[in-house]
ZAMARGU-4260 file (C-alpha; in steps of 0.2 Angstrom, whole numbers, plus 5000, padded with zeros to 4 digits):
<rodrens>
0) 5693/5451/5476 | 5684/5453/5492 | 5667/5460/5490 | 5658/5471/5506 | 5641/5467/5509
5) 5626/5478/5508 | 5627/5485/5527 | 5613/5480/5537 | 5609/5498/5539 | 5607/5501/5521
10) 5594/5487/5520 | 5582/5493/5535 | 5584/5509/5529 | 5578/5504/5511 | 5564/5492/5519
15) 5557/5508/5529 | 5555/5519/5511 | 5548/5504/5504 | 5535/5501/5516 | 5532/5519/5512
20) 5530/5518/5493 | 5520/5503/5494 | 5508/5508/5509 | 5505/5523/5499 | 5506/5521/5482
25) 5496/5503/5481 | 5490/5498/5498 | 5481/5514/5502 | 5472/5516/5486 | 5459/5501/5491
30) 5453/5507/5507 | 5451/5527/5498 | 5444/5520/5484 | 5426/5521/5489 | 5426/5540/5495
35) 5436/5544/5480 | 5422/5536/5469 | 5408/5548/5478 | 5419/5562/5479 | 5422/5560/5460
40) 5403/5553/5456 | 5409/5537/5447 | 5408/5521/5447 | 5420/5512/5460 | 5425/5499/5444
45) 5428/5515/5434 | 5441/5521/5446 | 5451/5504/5448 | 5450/5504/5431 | 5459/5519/5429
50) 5472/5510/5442 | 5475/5496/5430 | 5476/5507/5416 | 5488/5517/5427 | 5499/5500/5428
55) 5500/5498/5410 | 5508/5515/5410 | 5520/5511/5425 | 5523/5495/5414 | 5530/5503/5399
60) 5543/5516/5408 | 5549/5500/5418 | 5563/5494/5407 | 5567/5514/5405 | 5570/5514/5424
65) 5582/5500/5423 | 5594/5504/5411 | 5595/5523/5419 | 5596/5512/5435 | 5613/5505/5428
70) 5619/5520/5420 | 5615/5532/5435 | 5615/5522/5449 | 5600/5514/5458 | 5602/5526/5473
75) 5604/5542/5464 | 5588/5539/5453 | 5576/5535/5468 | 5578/5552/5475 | 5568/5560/5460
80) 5559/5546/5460 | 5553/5548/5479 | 5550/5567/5473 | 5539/5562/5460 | 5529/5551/5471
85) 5525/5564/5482 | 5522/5577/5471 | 5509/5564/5463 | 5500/5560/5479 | 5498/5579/5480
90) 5490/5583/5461 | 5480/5569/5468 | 5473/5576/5481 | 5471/5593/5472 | 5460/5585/5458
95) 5446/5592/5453 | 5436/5578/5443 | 5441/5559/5440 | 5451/5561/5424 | 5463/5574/5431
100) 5463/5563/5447 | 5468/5547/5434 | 5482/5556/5425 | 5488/5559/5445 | 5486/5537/5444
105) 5499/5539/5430 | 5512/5551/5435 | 5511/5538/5454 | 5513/5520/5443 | 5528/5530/5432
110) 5535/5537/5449 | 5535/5519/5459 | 5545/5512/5445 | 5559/5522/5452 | 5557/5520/5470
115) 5549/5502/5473 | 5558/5485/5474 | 5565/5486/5455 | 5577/5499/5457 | 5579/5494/5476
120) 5587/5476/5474 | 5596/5486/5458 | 5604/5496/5472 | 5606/5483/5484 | 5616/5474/5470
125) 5626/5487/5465 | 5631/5491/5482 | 5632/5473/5489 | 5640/5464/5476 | 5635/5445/5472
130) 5633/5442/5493 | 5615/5454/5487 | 5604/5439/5487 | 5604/5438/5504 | 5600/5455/5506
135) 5586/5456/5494 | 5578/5442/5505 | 5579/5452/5521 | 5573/5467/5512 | 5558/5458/5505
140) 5555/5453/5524 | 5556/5471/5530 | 5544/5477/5516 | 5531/5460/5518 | 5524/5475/5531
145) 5520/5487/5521 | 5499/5479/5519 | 5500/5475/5537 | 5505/5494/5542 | 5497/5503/5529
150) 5479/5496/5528 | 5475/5499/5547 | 5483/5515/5545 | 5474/5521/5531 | 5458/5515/5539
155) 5462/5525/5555 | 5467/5541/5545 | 5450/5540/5535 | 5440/5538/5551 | 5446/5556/5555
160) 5453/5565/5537 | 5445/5566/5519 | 5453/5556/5508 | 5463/5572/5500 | 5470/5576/5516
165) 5475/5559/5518 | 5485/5559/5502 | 5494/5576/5508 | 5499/5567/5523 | 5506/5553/5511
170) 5516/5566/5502 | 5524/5572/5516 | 5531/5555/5521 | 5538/5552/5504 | 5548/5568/5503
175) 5553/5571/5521 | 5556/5553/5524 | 5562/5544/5507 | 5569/5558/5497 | 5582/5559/5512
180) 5586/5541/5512 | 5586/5537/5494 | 5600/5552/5494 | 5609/5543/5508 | 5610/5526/5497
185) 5615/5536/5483 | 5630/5542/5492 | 5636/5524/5493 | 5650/5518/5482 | 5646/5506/5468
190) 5657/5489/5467 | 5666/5483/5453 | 5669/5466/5450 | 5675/5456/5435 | 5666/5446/5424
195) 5661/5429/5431 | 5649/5414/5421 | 5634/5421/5430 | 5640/5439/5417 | 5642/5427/5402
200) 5628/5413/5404 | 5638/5404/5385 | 5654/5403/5392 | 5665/5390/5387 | 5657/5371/5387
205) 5639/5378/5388 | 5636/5384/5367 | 5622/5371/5366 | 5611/5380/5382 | 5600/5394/5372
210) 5605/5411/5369 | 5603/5424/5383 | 5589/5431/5375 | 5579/5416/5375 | 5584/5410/5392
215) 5579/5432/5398 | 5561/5427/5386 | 5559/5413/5395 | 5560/5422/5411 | 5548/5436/5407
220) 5535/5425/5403 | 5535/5414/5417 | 5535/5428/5428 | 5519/5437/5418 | 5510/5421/5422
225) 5513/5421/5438 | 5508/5436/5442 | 5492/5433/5432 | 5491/5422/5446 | 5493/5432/5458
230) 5486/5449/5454 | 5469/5438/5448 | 5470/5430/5466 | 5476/5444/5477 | 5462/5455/5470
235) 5446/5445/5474 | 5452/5432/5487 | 5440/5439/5500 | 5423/5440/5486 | 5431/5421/5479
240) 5432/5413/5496 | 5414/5418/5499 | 5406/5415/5483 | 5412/5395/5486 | 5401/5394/5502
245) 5410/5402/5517 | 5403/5417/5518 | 5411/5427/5532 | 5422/5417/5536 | 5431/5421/5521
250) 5437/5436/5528 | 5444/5429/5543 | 5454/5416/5532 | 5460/5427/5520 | 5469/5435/5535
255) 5480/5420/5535 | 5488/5425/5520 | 5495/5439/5524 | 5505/5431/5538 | 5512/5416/5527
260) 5518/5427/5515 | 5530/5436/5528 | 5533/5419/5535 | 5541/5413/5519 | 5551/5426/5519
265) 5557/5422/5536 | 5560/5404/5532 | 5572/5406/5516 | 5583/5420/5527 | 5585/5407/5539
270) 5586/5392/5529 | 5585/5395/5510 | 5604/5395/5509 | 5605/5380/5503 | 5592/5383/5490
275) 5598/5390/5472 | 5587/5404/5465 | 5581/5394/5451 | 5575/5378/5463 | 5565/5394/5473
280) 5557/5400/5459 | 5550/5382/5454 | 5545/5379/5470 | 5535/5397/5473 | 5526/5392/5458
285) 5523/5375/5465 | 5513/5383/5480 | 5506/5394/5469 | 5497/5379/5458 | 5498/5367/5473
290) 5485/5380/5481 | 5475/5383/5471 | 5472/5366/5469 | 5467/5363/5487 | 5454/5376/5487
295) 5447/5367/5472 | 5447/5351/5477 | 5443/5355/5496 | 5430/5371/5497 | 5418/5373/5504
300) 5427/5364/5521 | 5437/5377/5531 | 5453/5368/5534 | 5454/5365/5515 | 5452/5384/5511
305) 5465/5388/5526 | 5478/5378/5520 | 5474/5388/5501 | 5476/5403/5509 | 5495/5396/5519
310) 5500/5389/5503 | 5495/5403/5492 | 5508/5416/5505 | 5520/5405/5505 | 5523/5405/5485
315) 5519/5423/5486 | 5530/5428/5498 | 5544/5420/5489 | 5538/5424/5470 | 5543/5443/5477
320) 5561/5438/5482 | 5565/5426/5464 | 5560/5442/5456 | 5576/5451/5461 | 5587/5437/5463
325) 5584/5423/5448 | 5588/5437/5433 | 5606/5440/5446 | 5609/5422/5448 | 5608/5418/5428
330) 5615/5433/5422 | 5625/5440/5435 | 5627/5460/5439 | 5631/5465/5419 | 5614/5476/5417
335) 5604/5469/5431 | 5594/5484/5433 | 5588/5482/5415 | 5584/5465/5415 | 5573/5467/5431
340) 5565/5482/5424 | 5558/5469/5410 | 5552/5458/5424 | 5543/5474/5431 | 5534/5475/5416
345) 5530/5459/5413 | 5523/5456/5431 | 5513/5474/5428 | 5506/5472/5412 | 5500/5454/5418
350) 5493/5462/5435 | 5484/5475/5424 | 5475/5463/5414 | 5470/5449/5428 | 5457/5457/5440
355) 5445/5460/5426 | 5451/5443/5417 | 5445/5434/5432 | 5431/5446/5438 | 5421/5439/5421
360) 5428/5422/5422 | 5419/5420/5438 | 5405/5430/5432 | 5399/5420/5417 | 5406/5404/5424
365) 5406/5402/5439 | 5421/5402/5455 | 5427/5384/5449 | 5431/5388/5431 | 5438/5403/5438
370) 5451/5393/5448 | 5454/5377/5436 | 5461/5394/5425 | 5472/5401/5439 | 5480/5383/5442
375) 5482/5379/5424 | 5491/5395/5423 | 5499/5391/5439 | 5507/5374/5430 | 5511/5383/5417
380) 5524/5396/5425 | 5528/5380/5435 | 5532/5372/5418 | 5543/5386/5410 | 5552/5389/5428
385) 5558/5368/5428 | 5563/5370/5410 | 5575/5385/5415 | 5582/5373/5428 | 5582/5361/5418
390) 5593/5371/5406 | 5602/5379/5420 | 5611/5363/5427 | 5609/5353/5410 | 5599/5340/5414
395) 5602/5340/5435 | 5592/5348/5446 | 5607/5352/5462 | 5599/5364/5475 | 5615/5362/5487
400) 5625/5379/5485 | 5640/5371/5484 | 5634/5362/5468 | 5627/5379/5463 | 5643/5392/5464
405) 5648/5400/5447
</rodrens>
């Protein structure tokens, strides 16, 4: 049976709402945040912490979103789900104190768990067949944008519109732009294929490999820690950097990141054809740790922290794509949208739980304990994700696709 791939059309149009639901659900909320905090008189750690409470929430519906993602269709959900989004931006923007405004936080997490990456690779799947991996990669590439558009933007907007009126604007882009689009995908024919080893991990030869539950437990967890990792990093990279003696120049390193993440992306579209899933996910947590443990062992000396912040996008940039495409290369298409709806939550009840985890790590011990955590956690998701290759090519470690094919 031949299988189309997802047209490229399809995927650029997916990466521009993407771009959207990132920019304005997450990457906008930092640069408000401080006029929110006066507008609301409140604390500005009160307020992200009704973001993370928000996550938790966002969290939960997760695995909800992937099986209707199955049953439904990616495509077709993500129109409400673009609806929802902006309708949410809107209560926001209308709120009159800080609880009504995080109950608005709530209603945006639930809504992004129907409109961000999750049920997008889901779609990309269901229309693209097993050639999605590729796919899911340039998507990822399109997307890596979103932080690099959105902040300046955002900034820009705020130098000239209240908050509230900023959010309107974000509303409009969501239902005018995304709610047309995500209807277009959903107009898009699903593919049927039939089963294949990748759909029945215990087929005939492998009954000593764990049960697919365990092997899907295994997953989850190395993904929480990881983003652990990376939500504990991402949050206070600019405040970390400087509080191990570089003061300002922090700032200007921690620009550095944002690049290497993209160019990750870049790198395994071009080359990473030859690389299994598996072999990328134990290699993103390799940066990960590998790191972090240059900017232990290195700050304060400027080279040191620049490769730390190189290191740190690269792993990054690829953690996002294994996300999508390691639960499709173990288990194949068979419930794929739930399976990654797991992944979401494991990633955003970790994410949740790591900016304060680390902000009092730092606090009552200082930077460096701070970061010996994050690597040990770091060679901990390292360790799990080279025991599911280890159990995925019993006992061989291939990373040639040819070794790799189902």
């Amino acid at each position: 049976m031949t299988e189309k791939r997802a047209p490229a059309r399809l995927i650029w149009a997916l990466g521009v709402t993407q771009i959207i639901g990132y920019g304005t659900l997450y990457y906008s909320f930092s640069i408000l945040a401080p006029a929110m905090a006066r507008d609301f008189s409140v604390p500005l750690d009160w307020l992200f912490g009704l973001l993370s409470l928000s996550l938790l929430f966002g969290g939960l519906i997760a695995p909800k979103a992937g099986a209707w993602a199955d049953r439904f269709g990616a495509g077709w959900l993500m129109v409400p789900g673009s609806l929802a989004a902006g309708l949410a931006l809107t209560v926001a923007a209308y709120s009159p104190n800080a609880i009504a405004f995080g109950i608005s936080l709530v209603a945006m997490e639930v809504a992004s768990a129907f409109v961000l990456y999750g049920t997008a690779f889901a779609a990309i799947v269901q229309i693209g067949g097993r050639s999605a991996q590729r796919s899911i990669t340039h998507l990822t590439l399109i997307a890596g944008f979103a932080s690099t558009l959105f902040w300046p933007l955002t900034g820009m907007l705020s130098s000239h519109l209240d908050w509230r009126t900023t959010y309107i604007a974000f509303a409009v882009l969501n239902i005018l732009i995304c709610v047309p689009i995500h209807f277009w995908v959903g107009r898009f024919p699903r593919q049927q294929e039939p089963s294949s080893p990748a759909d029945d991990f215990q087929s005939e030869g492998q009954t000593a490999r764990p049960p697919r539950i365990g092997l899907l437990l295994m997953i989850l967890a190395a993904f929480a820690i990881e983003g652990f990792v990376l939500a504990s990093i991402l949050t206070h990279m600019v405040p970390l950097v400087a509080a191990l003696g570089l003061g300002t120049a922090g700032l200007a390193i921690s620009t550095l990141f944002g690049p290497a993440q993209v160019a990750s992306r870049l790198l395994n579209m071009l080359f990473g054809g030859r690389l299994s899933q598996t072999m990328l996910a134990v290699i993103s947590a390799g940066l990960l740790t590998a790191g972090l443990s240059v900017l232990l062992v290195t700050s304060p000396w400027v080279p040191g922290v620049m490769l730390f912040a190189i290191l740190f996008g690269l792993g990054s940039g690829l953690a996002s794509i294994v996300g999508g495409t390691l639960p499709l290369e173990l288990f194949g298409r068979t419930g794929y949208g739930a399976r990654l709806g797991w992944v979401g939550a494991a990633r955003q009840f970790s994410s949740a739980i790591a900016p304060f985890a680390f902000a009092f790590m730092m606090n009552a011990w200082g930077a460096g304990v701070a970061i010996t955590a994050g690597i040990l956690a770091g060679a901990a998701a390292l360790a799990i994700f080279g025991l599911i290759a280890h159990i995925r090519y019993g006992g061989a470690l291939p990373i040639v696709a040819a070794e790799l094919r189902q």
